[in-house]
Each structure stands twice: as structure tokens, then as C-alpha cells.
C-alpha positions in Angstrom: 8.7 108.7 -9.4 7.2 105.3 -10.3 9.5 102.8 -12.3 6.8 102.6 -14.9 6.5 106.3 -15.7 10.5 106.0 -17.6 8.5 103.7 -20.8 5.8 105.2 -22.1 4.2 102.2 -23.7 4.2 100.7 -20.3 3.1 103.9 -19.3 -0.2 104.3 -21.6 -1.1 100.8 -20.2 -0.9 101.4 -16.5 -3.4 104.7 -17.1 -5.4 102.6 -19.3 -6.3 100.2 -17.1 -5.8 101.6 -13.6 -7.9 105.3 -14.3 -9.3 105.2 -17.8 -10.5 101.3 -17.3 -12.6 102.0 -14.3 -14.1 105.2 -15.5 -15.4 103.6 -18.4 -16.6 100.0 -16.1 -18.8 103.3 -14.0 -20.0 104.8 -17.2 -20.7 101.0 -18.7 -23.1 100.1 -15.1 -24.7 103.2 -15.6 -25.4 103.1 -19.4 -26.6 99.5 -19.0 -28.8 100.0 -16.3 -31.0 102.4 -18.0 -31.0 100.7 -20.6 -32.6 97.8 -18.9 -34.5 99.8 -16.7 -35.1 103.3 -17.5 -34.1 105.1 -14.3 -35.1 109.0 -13.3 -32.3 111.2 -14.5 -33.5 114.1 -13.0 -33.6 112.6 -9.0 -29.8 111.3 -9.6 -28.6 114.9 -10.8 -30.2 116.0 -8.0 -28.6 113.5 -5.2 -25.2 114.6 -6.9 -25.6 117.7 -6.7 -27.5 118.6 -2.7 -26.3 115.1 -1.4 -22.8 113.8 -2.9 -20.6 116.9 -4.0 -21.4 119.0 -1.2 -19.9 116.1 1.5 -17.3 115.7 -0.9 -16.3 119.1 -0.4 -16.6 119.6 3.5 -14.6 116.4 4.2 -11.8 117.2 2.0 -11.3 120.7 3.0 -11.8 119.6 6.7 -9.4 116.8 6.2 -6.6 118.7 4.2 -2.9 119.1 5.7 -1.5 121.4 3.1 -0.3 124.6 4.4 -2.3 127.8 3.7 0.2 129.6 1.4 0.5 126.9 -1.1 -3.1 126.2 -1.1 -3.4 129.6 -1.9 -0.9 129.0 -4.7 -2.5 126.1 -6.4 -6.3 128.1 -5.9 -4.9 131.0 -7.8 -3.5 129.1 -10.5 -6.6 126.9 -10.8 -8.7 130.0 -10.9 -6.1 131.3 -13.7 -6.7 128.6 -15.9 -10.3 128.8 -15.6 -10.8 132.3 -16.3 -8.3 131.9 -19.0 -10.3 129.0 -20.6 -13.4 131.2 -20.1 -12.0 134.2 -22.2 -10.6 131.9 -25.1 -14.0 129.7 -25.5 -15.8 133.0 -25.9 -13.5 134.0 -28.4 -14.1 131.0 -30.5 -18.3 130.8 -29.6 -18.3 134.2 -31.8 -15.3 133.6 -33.6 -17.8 130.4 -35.3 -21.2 132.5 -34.9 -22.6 130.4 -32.2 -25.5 131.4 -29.8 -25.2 131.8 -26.3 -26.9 128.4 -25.5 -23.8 127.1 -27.7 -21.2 129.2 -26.3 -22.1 128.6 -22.8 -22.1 124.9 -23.4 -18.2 125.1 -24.9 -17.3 127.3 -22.2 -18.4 124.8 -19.2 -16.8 121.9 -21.3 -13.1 124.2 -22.0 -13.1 125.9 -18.3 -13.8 122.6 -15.7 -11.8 119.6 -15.9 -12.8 116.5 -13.7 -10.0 116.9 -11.1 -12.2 114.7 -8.6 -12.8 111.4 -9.9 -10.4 111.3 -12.5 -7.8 113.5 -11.0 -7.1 112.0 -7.9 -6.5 108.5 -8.5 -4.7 109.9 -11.2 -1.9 111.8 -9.3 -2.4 109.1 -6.4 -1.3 106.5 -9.4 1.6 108.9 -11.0 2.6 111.5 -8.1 2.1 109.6 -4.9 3.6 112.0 -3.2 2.6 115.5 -3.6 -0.1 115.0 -6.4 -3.0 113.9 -4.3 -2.4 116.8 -1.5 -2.3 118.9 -4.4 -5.3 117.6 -6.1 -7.5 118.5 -2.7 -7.3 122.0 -3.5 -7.5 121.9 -7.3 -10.6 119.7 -6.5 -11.8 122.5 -4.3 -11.1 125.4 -6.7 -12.7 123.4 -9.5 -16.1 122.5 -7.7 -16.7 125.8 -5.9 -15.7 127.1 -9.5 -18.2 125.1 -10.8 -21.1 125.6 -8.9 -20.7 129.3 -8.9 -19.4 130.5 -12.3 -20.5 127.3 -14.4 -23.9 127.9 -12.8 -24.3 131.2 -13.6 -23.3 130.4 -17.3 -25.8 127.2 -17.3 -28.6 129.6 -15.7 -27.5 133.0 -18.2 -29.1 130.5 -21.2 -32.3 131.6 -19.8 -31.3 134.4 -16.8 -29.4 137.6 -17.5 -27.3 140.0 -15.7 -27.4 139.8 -11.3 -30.1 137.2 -11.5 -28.1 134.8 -13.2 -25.9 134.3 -9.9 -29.0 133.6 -8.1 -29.5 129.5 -8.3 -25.4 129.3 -6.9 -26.8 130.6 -3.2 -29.0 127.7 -3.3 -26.3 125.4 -3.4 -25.6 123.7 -1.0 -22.0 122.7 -2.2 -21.1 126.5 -1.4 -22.3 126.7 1.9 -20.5 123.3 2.6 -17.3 124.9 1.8 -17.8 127.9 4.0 -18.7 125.7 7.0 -15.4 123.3 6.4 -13.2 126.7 6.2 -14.6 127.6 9.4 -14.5 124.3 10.7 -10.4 124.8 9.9 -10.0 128.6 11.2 -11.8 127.4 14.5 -9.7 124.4 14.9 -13.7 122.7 15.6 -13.1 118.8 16.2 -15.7 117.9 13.9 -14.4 114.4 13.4 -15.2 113.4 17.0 -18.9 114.4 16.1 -19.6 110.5 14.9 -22.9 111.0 13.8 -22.1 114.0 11.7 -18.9 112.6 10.2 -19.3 109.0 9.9 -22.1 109.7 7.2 -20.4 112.9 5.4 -17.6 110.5 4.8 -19.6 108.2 3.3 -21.5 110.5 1.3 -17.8 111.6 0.0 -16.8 108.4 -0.6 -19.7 107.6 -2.8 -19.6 110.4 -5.1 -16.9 109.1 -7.9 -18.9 106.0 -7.9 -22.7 107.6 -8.4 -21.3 110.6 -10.9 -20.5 108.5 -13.1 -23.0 105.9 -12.6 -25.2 109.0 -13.4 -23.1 110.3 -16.4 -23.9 106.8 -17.9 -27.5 107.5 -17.5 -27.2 110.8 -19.3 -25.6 108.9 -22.3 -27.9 106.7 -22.2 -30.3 109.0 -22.5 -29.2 111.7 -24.6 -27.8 111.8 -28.2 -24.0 111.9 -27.9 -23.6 112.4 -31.6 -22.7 116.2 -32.4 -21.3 118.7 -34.5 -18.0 117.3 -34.7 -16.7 120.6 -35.7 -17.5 121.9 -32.2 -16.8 119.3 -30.2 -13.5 119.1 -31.9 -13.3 123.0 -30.3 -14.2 122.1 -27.4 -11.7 119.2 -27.2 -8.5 121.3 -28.6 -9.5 123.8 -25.7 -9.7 121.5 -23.1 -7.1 118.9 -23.8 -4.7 120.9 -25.5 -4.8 124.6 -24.9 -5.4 124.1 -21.1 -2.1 122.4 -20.6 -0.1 125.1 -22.8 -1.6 127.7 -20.5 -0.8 125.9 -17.7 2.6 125.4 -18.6 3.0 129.5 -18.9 1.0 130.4 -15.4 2.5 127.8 -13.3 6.1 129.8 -12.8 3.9 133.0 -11.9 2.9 131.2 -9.1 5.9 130.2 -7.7 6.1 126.1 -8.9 8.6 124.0 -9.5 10.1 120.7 -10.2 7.3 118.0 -9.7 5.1 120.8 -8.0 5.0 122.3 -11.5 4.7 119.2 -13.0 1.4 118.4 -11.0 -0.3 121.6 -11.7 0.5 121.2 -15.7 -0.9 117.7 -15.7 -4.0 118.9 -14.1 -5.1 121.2 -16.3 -4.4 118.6 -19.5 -7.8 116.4 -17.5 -10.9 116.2 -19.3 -14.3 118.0 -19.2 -15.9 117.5 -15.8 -19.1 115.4 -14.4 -20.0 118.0 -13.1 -20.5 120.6 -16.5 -23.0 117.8 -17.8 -25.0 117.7 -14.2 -25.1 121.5 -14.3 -26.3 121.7 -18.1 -29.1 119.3 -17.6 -30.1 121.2 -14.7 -30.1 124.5 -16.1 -30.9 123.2 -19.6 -28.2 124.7 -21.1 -27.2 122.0 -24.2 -26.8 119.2 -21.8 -26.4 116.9 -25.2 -23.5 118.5 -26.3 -21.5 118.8 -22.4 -22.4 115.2 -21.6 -20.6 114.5 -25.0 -17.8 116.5 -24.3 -17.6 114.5 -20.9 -17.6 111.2 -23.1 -15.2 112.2 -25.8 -13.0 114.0 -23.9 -12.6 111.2 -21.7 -11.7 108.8 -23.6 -9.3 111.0 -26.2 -7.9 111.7 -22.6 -6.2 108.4 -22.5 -3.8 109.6 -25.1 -3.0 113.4 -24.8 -2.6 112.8 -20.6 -0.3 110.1 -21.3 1.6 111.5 -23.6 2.2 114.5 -21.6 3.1 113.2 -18.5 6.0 111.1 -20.8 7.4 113.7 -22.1 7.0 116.0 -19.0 9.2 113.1 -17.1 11.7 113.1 -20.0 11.9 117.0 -20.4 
């Protein structure tokens, strides 16, 4: 474990300024930039969503070493917290009276954490180790999650029942994970292929850097000020609750020690990129989840700390 992880005041600086710090330098270029020049929203959702996430996806699955049965660990405790954050968001939606438009909204911003750009340098920074193999798969659960669930929820705002599910076959990010699990099973050397990989792993390596370039534009352009009272739900869900779950499912699926550790942590991330791409797609409050991006970010910086201190001195 790093030497700096054993003082937490030396801690909160090192995650401040090696993961929080360039997160908000991304969000910064982005928000300036349309603010000096007002750029097409729409095309940039569009490139992270067909062009960036999918790569993202096929490399990292294609690329993985961890062994099947533990990836099939940390997918089925991913997929565990999700569906648990799913079932309590609902709860409070009609626990508070809100509409589905509102409820759908707190669920994408309770169930999917950014595990990607936030998560791995993250665990690369405090779990060197383990934290980043681990964070492959989380990364995988979450985005296939995503674009699959959290696009049937953005789409059910104006879709019901079966065709709801429709817009996720169009995504290309699902058939990129299909192909990379085949890719694996058939042992294919798709790495020799140069002109196929050499630009899917630049795609891939582009994609932290243009999600949140474009989550700047979306604050840029959208009114981040809510109803405190339900971001402040969708905050205690995400930040809070999540981790408390997490620490109660992890043991069900066989972690321990610093495996444990990694999986709690994980869950405690804040509200994805990708639940404020998906909601301006669909239309489904995109306001409201590209706040919950921005809030939950930065109150991040103080409840991930926190708990990774007192996770290293329990």
C-alpha cells in the first residue's frame, strides 16, 4: 500500500490533485471552450457514444489478463450493486411523488458510477496492484450496464414496455463487447491486425479526455442549479448508500482483504459521464444527471477519501 495512504490529510491532497485536479482541468477546457465558442453538443454525445466508448470497451476486454472466475466475481457484484441502487432510487422517486421523467433521472445518477475515467487512475493511484485489473471488469459491467439498462430507463421517459429496450441494439458499444468476448474465446490475434488495432487504441485512449471535455459542454450549456432536495437524494444514494451496500455484497462473492477493499471503494465513485450522455440523448432530464455528474464529483473528493482512510485503518 502507498506510504501516503497511512495520513489522511496527506491522503485527501494526493486524490485532490492527482484524480479530482485533472477531472476538473477536463471539465474547465470544456466549459470554457463553449463558452468562447459555442460548440454542437449533440455531434460530441454522439462521437462518445458510436466512436469513443465502444473502442474503449473492445480494447479493454481484449487486453484483460484477469482469470474468468474472478471476473465473473467482480461482474456479479457490480451487477448487484446496480440492481440494488435501481430498487432503492425507485423507492425514494415515489416515496417523494416524483414522475417518471424524475425518477428515471435519480435512478441513472444512483445506479452508474464513473468507474472509467475516474476509477481507474483512481485504483492505479491507491491499489496499484490489483485495483486497476479489477477496475477493467467493473468498467465493463458498468458500461454494458449502462448502455443497456440506463438506456432503456433514458428511452421508457417516452417508450414503454419491449420497445423501450429497442435504441440498446443500436449500440454499438454492445456489439463491441460481443466481438472482444469472441475475440477472447477464439484466442483471435487481433493485436497483429495494425490497422484495426492501432486506431481502436487510440480511440480508447481518447475517451477520458473527450467525456469530459464534452461533460463541460453540457454544463456549459445546461442549468446546473436544481432542486437541492433531490439532488441531495441522489447524492446520499450514490455516495453513501452505494458503499454500505457494497460493504454487505462483497463477502457474498467471495472477497477479501484488499480484493474487498477495491470492490467497496468502487461502488463509493460518483455519478457517471455516461448517465448525462444517455439523458441528453434520450431526453430524459439531462439538467438534473449532468448536475449529479458535477456535484457528485466534486463532493466525491471528500466521502472517497474518507473512506479509503478509514478502510486502510479498519
Amino acid at each position: 500500500m502507498p506510504h501516503f495512504l497511512h495520513t489522511p490529510a496527506v491522503l485527501l491532497a494526493k486524490v485532490f490533485t492527482q484524480v479530482l485536479l485533472p477531472i476538473l482541468v477536463m471539465f474547465g477546457c470544456g466549459w470554457l471552450l463553449d463558452r468562447r465558442a459555442r460548440l454542437d453538443l449533440g455531434t460530441l454525445v454522439k462521437l462518445n457514444i458510436y466512436v469513443f466508448v465502444p473502442a474503449f470497451m473492445f480494447v479493454h476486454v481484449v487486453s484483460s489478463d484477469l482469470a474468468g472466475e474472478k471476473a465473473a466475481r467482480v461482474v456479479g457484484c457490480t451487477v448487484a450493486v446496480i440492481a440494488s441502487m435501481f430498487v432503492l432510487a425507485a423507492l425514494v422517486g415515489r416515496l417523494m411523488g416524483y414522475d417518471r421523467p424524475h425518477t428515471r433521472a435519480l435512478q441513472l445518477a444512483a445506479m452508474f458510477y464513473n468507474s472509467g475515467n475516474y476509477g481507474i487512475p483512481l485504483m492505479a493511484l491507491a491499489f496499484p496492484g490489483a485495483g486497476p485489473v479489477l477496475q477493467v471488469f467493473i468498467v465493463l459491467t458498468q458500461n454494458v450496464a449502462s448502455f443497456t439498462i440506463g438506456l432503456a430507463l433514458a428511452a421508457s421517459t417516452h417508450h414503454s414496455g419491449w420497445r423501450a429496450f429497442l435504441p440498446a441494439l443500436r449500440q454499438i458499444s454492445l456489439w463491441a463487447v460481443a466481438a472482444a468476448l469472441l475475440v477472447r474465446w477464439l484466442h483471435l490475434p487481433v493485436q497483429n491486425v495494425r490497422w484495426l488495432w492501432v486506431p481502436l487504441e487510440y480511440f480508447s485512449n481518447a475517451l477520458v479526455a473527450v467525456a469530459l471535455v464534452t461533460l463541460g459542454v453540457q454544463l456549459s450549456q445546461t442549468r446546473v442549479a436544481q432542486n437541492f432536495s433531490r439532488l441531495g437524494w441522489a447524492l446520499g444514494l450514490r455516495l453513501l448508500v452505494a458503499p454500505l451496500l457494497a460493504v454487505a455484497l462483497v463477502p457474498l462473492f467471495g472477497f477479501r482483504g484488499e480484493d474487498a477493499t477495491i470492490m467497496i471503494v468502487s461502488a463509493s465513485f460518483p455519478t457517471a459521464v455516461n448517465t448525462a450522455l444517455l439523458a441528453h440523448e434520450f431526453n430524459a432530464d439531462s439538467q438534473f444527471a449532468a448536475a449529479a455528474v458535477f456535484y457528485s464529483t466534486l463532493a466525491s473528493m471528500l466521502t472517497v477519501t474518507a473512506l479509503i482512510a478509514f478502510l486502510h485503518g479498519a
